[in-house]
Backbone as JSON Lines, residues from 0, in Angstrom:
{"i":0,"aa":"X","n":[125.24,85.96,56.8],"ca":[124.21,86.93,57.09],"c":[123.63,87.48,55.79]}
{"i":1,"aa":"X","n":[122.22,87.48,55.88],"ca":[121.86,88.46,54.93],"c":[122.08,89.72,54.71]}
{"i":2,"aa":"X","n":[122.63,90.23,53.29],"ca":[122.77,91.59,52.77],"c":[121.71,92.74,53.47]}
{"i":3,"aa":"X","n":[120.2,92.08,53.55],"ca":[119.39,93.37,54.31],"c":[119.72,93.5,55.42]}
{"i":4,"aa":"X","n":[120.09,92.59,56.59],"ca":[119.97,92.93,57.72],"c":[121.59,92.97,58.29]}
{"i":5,"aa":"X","n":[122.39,93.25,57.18],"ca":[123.81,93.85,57.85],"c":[123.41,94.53,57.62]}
{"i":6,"aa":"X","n":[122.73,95.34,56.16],"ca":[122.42,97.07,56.11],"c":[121.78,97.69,57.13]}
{"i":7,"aa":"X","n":[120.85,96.57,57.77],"ca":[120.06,97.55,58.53],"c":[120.6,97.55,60.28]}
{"i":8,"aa":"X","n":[121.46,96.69,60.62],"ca":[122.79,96.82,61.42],"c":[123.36,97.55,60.98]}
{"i":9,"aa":"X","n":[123.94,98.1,60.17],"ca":[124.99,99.16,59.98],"c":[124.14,100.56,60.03]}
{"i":10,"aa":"X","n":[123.17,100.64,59.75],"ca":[122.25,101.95,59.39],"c":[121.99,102.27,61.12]}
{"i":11,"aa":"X","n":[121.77,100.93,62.25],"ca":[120.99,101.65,63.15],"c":[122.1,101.8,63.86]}
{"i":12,"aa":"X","n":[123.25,100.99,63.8],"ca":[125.01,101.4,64.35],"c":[125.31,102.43,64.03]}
{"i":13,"aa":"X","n":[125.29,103.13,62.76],"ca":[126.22,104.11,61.88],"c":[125.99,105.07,61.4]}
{"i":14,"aa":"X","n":[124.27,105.1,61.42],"ca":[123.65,105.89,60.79],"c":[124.4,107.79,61.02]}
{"i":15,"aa":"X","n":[123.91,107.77,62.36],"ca":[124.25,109.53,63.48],"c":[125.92,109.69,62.06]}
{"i":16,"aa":"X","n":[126.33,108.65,62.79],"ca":[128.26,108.7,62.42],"c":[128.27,109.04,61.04]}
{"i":17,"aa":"X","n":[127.39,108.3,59.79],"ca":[127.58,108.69,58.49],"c":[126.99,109.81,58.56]}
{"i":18,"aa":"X","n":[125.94,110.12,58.93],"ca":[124.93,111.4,58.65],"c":[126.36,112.63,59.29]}
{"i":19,"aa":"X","n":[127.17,112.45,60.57],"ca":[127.97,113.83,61.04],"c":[128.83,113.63,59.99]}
{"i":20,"aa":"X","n":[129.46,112.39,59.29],"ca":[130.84,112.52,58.3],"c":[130.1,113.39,57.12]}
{"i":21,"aa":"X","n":[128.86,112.87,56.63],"ca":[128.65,113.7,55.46],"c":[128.35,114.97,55.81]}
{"i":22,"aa":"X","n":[127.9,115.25,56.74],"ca":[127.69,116.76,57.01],"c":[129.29,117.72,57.11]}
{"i":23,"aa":"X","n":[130.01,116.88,57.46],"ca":[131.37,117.54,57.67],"c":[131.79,118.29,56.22]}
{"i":24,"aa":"X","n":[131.87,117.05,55.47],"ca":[131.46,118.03,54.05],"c":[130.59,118.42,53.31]}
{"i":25,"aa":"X","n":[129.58,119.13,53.45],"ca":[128.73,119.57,52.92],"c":[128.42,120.77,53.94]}
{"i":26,"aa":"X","n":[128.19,120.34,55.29],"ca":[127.76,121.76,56.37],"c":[126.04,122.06,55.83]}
{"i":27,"aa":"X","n":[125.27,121.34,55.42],"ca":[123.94,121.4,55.23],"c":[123.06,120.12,55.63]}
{"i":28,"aa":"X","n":[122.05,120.26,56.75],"ca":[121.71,119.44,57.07],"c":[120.77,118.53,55.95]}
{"i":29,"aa":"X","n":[120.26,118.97,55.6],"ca":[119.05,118.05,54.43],"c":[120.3,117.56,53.49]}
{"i":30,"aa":"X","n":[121.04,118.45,53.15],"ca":[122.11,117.54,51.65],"c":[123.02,116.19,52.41]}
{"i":31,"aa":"X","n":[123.33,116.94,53.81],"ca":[124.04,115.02,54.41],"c":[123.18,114.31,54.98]}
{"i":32,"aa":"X","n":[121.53,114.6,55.03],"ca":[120.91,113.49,55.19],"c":[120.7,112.3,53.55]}
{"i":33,"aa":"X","n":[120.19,113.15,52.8],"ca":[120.42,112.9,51.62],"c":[122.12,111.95,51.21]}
{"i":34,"aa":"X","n":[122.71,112.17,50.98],"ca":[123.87,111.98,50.78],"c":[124.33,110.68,51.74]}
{"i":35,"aa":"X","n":[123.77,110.36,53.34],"ca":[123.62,109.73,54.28],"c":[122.74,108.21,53.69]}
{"i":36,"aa":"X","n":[121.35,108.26,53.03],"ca":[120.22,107.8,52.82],"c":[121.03,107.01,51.12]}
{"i":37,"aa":"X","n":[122.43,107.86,50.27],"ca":[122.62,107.11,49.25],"c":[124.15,106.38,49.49]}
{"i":38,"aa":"X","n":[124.25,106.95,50.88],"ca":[126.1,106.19,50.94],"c":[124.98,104.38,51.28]}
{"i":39,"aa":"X","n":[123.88,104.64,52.25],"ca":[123.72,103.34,52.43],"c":[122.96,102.07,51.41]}
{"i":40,"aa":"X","n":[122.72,102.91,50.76],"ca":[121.75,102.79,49.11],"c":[122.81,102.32,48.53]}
{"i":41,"aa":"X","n":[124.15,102.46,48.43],"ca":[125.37,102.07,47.69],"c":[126.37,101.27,48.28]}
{"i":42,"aa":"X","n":[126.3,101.07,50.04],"ca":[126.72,99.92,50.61],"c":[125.55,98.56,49.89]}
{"i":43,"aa":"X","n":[124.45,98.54,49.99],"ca":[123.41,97.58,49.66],"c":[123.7,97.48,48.14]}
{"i":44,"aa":"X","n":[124.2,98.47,47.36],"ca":[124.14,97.63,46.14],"c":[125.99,97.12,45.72]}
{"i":45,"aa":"X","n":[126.82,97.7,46.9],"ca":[127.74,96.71,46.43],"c":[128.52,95.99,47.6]}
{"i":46,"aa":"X","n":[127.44,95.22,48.48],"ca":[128.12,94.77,49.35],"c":[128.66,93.52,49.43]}
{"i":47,"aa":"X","n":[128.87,93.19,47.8],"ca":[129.53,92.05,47.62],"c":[130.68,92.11,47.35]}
{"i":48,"aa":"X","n":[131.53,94.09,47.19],"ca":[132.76,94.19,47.21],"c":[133.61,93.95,48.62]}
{"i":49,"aa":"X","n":[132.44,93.83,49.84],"ca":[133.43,93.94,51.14],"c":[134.06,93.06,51.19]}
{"i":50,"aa":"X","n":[135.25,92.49,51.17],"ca":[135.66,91.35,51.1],"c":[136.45,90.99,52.44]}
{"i":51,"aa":"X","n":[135.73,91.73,53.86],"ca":[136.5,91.23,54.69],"c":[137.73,91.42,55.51]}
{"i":52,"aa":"X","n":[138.58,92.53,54.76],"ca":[139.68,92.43,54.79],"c":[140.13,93.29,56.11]}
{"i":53,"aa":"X","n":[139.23,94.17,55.9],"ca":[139.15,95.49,56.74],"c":[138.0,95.14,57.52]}
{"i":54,"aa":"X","n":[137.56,96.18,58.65],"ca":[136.68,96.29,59.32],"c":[135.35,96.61,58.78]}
{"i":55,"aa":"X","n":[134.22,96.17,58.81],"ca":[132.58,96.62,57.66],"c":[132.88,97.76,58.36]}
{"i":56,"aa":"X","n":[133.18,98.34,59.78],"ca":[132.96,100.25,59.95],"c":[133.88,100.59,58.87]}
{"i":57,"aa":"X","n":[135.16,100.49,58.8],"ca":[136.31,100.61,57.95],"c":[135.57,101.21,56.55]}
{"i":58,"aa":"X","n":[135.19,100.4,56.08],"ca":[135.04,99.59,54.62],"c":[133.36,101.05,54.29]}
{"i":59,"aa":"X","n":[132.55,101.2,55.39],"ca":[131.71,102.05,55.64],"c":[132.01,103.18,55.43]}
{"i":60,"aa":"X","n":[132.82,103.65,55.96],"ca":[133.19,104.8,56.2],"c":[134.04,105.22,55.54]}
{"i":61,"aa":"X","n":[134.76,104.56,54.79],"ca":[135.77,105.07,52.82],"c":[134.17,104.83,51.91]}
{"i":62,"aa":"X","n":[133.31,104.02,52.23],"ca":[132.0,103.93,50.76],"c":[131.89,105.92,51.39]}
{"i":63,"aa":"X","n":[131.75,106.03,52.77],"ca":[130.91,107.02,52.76],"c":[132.1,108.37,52.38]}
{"i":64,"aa":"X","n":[133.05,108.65,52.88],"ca":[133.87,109.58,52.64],"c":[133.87,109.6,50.78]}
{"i":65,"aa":"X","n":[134.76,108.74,50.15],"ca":[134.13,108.99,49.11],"c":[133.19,109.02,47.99]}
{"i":66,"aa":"X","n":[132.37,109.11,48.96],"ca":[130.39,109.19,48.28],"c":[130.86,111.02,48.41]}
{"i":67,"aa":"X","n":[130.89,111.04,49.55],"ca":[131.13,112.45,49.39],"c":[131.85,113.52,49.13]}
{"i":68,"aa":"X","n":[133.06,113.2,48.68],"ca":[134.03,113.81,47.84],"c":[133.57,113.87,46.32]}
{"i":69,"aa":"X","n":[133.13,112.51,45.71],"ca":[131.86,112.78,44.31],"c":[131.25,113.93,44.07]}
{"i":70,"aa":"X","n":[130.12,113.66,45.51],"ca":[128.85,115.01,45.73],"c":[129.94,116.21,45.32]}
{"i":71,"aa":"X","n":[130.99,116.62,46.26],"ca":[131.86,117.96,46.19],"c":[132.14,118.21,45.23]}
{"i":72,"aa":"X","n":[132.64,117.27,44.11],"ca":[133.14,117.32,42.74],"c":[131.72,117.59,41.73]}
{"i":73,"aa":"X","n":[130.96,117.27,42.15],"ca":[129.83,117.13,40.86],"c":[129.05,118.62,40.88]}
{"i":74,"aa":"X","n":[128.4,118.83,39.47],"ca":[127.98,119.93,39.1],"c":[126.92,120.5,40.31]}
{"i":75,"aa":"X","n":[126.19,119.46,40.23],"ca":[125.52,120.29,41.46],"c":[125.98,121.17,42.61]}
{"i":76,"aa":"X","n":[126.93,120.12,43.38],"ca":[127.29,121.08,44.66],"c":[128.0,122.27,43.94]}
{"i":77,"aa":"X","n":[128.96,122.37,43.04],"ca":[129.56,123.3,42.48],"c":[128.43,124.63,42.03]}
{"i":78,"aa":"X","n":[127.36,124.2,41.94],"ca":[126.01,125.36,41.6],"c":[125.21,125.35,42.51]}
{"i":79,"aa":"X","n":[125.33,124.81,43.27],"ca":[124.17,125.07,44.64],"c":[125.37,125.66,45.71]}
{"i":80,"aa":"X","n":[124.79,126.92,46.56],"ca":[125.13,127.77,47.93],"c":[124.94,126.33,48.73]}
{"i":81,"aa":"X","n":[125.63,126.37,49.84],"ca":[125.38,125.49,51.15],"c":[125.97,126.46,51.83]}
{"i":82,"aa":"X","n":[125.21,126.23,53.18],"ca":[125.55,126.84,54.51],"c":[125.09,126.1,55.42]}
{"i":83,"aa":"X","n":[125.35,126.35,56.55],"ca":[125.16,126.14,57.63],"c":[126.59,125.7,58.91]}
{"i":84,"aa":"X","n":[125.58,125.34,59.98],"ca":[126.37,125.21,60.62],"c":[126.21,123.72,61.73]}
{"i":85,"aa":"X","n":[127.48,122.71,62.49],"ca":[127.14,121.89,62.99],"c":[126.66,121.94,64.43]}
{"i":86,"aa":"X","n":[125.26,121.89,64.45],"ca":[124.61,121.91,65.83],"c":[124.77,120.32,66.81]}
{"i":87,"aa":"X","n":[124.85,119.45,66.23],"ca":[124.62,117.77,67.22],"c":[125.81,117.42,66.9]}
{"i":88,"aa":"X","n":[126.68,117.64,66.22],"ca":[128.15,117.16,66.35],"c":[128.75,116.69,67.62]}
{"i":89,"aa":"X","n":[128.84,118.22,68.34],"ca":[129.19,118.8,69.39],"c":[128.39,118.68,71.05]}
{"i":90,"aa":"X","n":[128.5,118.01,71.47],"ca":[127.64,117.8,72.61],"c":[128.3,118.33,74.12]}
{"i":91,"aa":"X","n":[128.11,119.21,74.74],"ca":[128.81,119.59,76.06],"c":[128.24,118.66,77.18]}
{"i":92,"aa":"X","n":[129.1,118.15,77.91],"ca":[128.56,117.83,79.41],"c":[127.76,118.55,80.14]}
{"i":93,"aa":"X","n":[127.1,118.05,81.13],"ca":[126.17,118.87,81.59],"c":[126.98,119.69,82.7]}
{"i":94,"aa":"X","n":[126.88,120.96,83.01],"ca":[127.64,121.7,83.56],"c":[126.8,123.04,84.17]}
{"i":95,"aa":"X","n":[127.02,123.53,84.66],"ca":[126.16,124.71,85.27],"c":[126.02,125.99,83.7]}
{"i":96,"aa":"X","n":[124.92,126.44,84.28],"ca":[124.4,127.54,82.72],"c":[125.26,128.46,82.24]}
{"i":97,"aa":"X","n":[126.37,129.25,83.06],"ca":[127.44,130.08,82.71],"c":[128.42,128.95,81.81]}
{"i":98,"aa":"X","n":[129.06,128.36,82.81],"ca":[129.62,127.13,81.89],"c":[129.32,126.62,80.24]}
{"i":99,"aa":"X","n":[127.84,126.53,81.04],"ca":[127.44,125.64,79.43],"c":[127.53,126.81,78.26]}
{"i":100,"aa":"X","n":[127.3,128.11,78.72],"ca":[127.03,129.11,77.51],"c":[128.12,129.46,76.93]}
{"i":101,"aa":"X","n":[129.48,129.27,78.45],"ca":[130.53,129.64,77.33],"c":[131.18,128.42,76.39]}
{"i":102,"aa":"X","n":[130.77,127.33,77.0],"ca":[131.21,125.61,76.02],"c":[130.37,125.97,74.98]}
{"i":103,"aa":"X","n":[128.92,126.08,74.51],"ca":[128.57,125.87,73.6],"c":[128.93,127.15,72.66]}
{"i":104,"aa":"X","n":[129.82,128.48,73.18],"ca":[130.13,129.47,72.21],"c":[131.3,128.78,71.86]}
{"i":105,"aa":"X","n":[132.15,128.56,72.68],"ca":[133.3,127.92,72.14],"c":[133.8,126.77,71.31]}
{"i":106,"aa":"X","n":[132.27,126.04,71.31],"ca":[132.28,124.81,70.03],"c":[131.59,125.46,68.78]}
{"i":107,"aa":"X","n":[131.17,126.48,69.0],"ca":[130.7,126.94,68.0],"c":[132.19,127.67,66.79]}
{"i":108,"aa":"X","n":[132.58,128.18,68.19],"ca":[133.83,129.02,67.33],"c":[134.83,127.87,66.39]}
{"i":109,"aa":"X","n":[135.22,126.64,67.57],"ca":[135.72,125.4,66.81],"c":[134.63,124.77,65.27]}
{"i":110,"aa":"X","n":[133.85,124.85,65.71],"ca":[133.26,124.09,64.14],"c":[133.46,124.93,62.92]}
{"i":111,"aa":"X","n":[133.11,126.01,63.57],"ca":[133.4,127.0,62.07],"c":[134.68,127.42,61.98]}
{"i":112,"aa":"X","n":[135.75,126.85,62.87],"ca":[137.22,127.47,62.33],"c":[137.37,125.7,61.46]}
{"i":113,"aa":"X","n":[136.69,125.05,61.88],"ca":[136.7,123.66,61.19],"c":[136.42,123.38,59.74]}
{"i":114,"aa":"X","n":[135.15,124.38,59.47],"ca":[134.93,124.13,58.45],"c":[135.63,125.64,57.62]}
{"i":115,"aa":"X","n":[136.88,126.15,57.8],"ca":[137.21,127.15,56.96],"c":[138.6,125.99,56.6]}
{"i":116,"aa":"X","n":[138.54,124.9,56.95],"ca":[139.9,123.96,56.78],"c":[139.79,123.15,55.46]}
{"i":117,"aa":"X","n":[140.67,123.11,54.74],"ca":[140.25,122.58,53.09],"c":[139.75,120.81,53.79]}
{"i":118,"aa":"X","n":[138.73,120.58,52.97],"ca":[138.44,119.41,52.92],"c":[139.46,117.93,53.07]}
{"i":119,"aa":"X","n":[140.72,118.28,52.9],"ca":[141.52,117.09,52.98],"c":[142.04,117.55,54.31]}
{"i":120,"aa":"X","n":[142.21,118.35,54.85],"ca":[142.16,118.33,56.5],"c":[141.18,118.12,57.26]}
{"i":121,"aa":"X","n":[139.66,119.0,56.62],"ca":[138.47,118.56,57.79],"c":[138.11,117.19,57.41]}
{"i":122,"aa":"X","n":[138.25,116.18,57.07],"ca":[138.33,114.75,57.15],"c":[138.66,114.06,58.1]}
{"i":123,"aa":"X","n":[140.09,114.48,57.88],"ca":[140.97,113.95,58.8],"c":[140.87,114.25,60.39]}
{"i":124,"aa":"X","n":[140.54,115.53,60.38],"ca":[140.09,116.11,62.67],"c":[138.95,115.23,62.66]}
{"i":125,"aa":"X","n":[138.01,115.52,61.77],"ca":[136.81,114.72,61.73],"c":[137.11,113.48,62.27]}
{"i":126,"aa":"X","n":[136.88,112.56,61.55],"ca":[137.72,111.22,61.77],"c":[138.01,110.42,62.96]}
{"i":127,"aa":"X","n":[139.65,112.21,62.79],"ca":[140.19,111.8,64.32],"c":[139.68,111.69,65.99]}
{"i":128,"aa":"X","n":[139.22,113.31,65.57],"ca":[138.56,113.86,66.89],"c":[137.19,112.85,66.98]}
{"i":129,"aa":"X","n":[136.21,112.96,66.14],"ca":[134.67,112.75,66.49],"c":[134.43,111.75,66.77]}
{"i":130,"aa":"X","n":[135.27,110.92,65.45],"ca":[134.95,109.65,65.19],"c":[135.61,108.37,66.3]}
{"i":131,"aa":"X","n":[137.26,109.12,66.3],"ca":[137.88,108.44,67.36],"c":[138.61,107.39,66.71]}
{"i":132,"aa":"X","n":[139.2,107.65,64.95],"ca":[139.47,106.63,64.74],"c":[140.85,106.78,65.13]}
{"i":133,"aa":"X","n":[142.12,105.54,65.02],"ca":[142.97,105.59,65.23],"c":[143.68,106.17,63.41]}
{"i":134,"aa":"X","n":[144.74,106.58,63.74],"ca":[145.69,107.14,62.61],"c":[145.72,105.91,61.54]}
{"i":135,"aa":"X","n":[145.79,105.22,61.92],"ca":[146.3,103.63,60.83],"c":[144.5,103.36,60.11]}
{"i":136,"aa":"X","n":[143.66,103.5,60.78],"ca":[142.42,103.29,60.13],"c":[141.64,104.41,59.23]}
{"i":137,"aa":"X","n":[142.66,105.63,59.41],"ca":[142.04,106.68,58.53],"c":[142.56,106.72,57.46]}
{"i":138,"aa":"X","n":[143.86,106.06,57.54],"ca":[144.84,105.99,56.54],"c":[144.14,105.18,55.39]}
{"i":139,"aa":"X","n":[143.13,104.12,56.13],"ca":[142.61,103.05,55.57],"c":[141.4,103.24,54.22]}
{"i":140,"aa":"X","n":[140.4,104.11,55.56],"ca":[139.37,104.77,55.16],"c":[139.23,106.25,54.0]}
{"i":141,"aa":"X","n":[140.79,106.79,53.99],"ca":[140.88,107.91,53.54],"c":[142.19,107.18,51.8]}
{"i":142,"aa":"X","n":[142.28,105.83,52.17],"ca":[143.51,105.53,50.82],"c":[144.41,106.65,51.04]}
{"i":143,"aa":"X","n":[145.18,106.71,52.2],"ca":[146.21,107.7,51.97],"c":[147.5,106.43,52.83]}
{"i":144,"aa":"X","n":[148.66,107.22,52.77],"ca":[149.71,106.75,53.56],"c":[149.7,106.98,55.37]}
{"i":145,"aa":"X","n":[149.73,105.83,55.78],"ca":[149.35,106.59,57.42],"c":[150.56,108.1,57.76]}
{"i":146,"aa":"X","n":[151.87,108.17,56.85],"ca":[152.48,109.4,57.6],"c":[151.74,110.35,56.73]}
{"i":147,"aa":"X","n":[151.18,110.63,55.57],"ca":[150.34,111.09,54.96],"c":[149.17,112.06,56.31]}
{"i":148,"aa":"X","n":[148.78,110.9,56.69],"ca":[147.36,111.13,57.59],"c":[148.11,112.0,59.03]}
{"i":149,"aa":"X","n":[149.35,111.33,59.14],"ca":[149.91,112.4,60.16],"c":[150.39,113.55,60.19]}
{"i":150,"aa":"X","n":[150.99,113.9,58.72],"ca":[151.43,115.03,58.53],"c":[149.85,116.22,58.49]}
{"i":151,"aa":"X","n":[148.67,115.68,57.78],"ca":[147.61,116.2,57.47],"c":[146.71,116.6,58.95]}
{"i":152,"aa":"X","n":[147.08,115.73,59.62],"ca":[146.46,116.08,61.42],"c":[147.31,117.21,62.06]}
{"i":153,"aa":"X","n":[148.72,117.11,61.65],"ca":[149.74,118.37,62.65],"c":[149.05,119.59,61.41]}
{"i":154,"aa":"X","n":[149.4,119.22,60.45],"ca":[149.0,120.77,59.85],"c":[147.5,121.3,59.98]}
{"i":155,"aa":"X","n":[146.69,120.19,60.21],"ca":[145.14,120.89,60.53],"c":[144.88,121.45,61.92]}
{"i":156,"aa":"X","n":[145.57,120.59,62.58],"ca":[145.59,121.52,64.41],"c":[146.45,122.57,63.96]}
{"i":157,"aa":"X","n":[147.46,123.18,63.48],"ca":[147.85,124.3,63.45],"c":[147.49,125.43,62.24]}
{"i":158,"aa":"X","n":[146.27,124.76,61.52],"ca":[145.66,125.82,60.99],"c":[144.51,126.41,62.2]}
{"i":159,"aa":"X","n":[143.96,125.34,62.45],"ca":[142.53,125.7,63.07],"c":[142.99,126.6,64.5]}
{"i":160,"aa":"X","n":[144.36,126.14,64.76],"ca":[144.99,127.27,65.89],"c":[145.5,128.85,65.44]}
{"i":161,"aa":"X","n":[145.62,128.65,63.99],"ca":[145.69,130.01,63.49],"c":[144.91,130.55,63.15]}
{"i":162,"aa":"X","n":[143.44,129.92,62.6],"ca":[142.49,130.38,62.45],"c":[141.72,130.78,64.02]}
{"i":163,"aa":"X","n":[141.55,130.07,65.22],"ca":[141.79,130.45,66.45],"c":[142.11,132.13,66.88]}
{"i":164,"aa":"X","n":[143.42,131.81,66.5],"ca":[143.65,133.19,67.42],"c":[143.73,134.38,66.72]}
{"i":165,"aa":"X","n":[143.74,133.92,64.95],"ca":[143.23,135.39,64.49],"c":[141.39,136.0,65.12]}
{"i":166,"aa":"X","n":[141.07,135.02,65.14],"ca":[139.9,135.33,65.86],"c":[139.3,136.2,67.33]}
{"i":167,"aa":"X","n":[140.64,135.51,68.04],"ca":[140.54,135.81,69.22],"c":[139.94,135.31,70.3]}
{"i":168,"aa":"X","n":[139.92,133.62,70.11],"ca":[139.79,132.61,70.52],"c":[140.33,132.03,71.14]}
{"i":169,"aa":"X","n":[140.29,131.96,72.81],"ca":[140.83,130.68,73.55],"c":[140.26,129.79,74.12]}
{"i":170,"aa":"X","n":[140.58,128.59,73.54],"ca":[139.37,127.17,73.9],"c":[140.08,126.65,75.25]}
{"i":171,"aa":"X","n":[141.26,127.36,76.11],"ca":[141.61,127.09,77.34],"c":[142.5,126.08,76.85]}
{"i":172,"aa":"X","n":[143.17,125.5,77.94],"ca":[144.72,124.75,77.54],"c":[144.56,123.9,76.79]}
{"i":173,"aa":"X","n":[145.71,123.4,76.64],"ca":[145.17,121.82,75.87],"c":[145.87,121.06,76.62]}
{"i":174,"aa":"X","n":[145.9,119.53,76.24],"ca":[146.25,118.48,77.54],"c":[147.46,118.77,77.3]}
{"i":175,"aa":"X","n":[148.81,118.58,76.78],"ca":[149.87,119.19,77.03],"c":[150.24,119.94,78.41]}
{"i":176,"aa":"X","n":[149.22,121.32,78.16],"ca":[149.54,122.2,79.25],"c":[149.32,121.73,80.43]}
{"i":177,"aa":"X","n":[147.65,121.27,80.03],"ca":[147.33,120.75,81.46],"c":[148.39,119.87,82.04]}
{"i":178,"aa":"X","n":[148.82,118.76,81.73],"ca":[149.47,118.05,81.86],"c":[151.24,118.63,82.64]}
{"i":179,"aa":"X","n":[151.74,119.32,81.94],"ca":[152.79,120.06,82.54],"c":[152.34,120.93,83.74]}
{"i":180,"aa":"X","n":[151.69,121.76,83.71],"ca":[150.95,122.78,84.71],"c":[150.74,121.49,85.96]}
{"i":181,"aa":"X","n":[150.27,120.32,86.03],"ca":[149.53,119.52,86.75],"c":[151.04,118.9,87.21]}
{"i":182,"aa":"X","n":[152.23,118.89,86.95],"ca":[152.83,118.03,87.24],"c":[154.17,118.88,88.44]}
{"i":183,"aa":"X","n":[153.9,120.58,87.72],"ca":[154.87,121.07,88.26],"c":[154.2,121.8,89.43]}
């Protein structure tokens, strides 16, 4: 296959997915479009390192994670404010209007207890949760040890649960409960 038209397969596959990973770190929409527009600018100029081994999403998605760990490190982001917050991340089912108002307060409360999580945890929920990868492929994507990636998932659900309920936040059971509650 030609180099342009895997890029431009991967861009119309991956694009949303790189654009929410870089936003995860950054939390500004124009800097992870940006940042989005050079992870794929830098798959195209070295996509003669993929060698296959891994999955091209795989192999995608470590160019893009650390494209953006760089950005975090470099003078700029260190001197430029960012804010914001993730609006299309998060998508609720369609549900009646009481419903929906309290889902979309309650993803709101989750994103921003998300992004108070140091960067080597919001990766990893990221990843896990959004992306859906399995533990062994983040391990992949992230160059860490997969118990690495597991220890970093238990301690980020139990920050974002402490950050939670200092808040005063309940996002309602979790499958656990449900699950016990449902059985007894």
């Amino acid at each position: 296959m030609q180099r342009e038209k895997v890029i431009v397969e991967l861009m119309e596959q991956y694009g949303t997915d790189v654009l929410h990973l870089a936003y995860s770190y950054v939390r500004n929409r124009q800097t992870a479009e940006d940042l989005a527009q050079e992870i794929f600018l830098k798959c195209y100029q070295k996509f003669d390192t993929f060698q296959g081994e891994a999955q091209i999403q795989t192999w995608l998605y470590r160019v893009a994670s650390n494209h953006c760990k760089d950005y975090l490190k470099s003078w700029h982001h260190r001197k430029v404010f960012v804010s914001g917050y993730i609006s299309s991340m998060l998508g609720g089912q369609q549900a009646g209007p009481e419903k929906q108002l309290i889902q979309n307060a309650e993803n709101k409360e989750l994103v921003e207890a998300m992004f108070k999580l140091p960067v080597k945890y919001r990766e990893i929920i990221y990843l896990f949760y959004y992306q859906e990868m399995p533990q062994k492929e983040i391990a992949e994507v992230c160059g860490l040890n997969i118990n690495t990636v597991k220890s970093r998932l238990t301690r980020a659900k139990q920050l974002l649960k402490e950050i939670l309920q200092e808040r005063g936040v309940d996002l309602g059971r979790t499958a656990e409960e449900t699950e016990i509650r449902s059985e007894g």
